[in-house]
C-alpha positions as CSV (number, residue, x, y, z in Angstrom):
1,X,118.0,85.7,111.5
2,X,119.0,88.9,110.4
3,X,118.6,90.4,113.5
4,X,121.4,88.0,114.6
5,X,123.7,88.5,111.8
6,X,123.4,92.5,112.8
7,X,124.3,92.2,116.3
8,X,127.1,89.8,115.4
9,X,128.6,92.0,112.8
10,X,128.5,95.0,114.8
11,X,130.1,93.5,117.6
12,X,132.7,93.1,114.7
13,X,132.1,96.5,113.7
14,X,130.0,99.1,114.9
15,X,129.9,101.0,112.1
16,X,128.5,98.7,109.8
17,X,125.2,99.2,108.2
18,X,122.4,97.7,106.9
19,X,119.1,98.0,105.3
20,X,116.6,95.4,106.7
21,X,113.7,94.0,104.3
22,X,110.9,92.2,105.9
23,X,110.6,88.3,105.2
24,X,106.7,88.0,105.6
25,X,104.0,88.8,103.5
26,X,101.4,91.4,105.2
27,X,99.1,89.0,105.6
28,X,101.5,87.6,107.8
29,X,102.1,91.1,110.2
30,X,101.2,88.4,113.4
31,X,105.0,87.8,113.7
32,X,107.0,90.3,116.1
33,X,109.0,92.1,114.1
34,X,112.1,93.8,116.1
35,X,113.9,96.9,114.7
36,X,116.2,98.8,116.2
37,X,115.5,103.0,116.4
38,X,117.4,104.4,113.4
39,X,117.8,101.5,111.7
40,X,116.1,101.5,107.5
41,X,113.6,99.1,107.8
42,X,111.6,98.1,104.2
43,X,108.5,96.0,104.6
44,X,107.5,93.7,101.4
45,X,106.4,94.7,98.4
46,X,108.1,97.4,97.6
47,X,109.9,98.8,94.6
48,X,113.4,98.9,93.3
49,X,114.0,102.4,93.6
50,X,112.6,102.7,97.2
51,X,115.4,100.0,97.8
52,X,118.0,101.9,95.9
53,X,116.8,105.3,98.3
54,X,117.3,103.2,101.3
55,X,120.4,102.1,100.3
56,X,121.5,105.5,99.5
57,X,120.7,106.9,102.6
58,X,122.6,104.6,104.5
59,X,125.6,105.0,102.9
60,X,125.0,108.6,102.9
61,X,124.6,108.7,106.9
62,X,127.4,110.2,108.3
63,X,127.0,109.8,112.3
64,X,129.3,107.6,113.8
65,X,127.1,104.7,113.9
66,X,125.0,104.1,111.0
67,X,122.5,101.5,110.6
């Protein structure tokens, strides 16, 4: 899961970031979805330029660990 691949790659390096994009559709809001505080979180649909904003803002987050 992505979840997984986070935790691993931070255990790698903590100061790497992501942006996390749901999988489900939101009919499908049933399934537990686990985000850590601070971390960009997108839910499905949503458009290119609120991706490109996320993305931005991550990169543009200066603490000293960014997710």
């Amino acid at each position: 899961s992505g979840a997984q691949l986070a935790s691993l790659a931070r255990a790698w390096d903590p100061a790497v970031r992501f942006v996390f994009a749901s999988g489900y559709s939101p009919v499908s809001e049933s399934h537990d979805l686990v985000v850590e505080p601070g971390t960009r979180f997108l839910q499905k649909p949503f458009a290119p330029e609120t991706l490109l904003e996320a993305v931005r803002s991550v990169l543009d987050d200066t603490s000293s660990v960014a997710r």
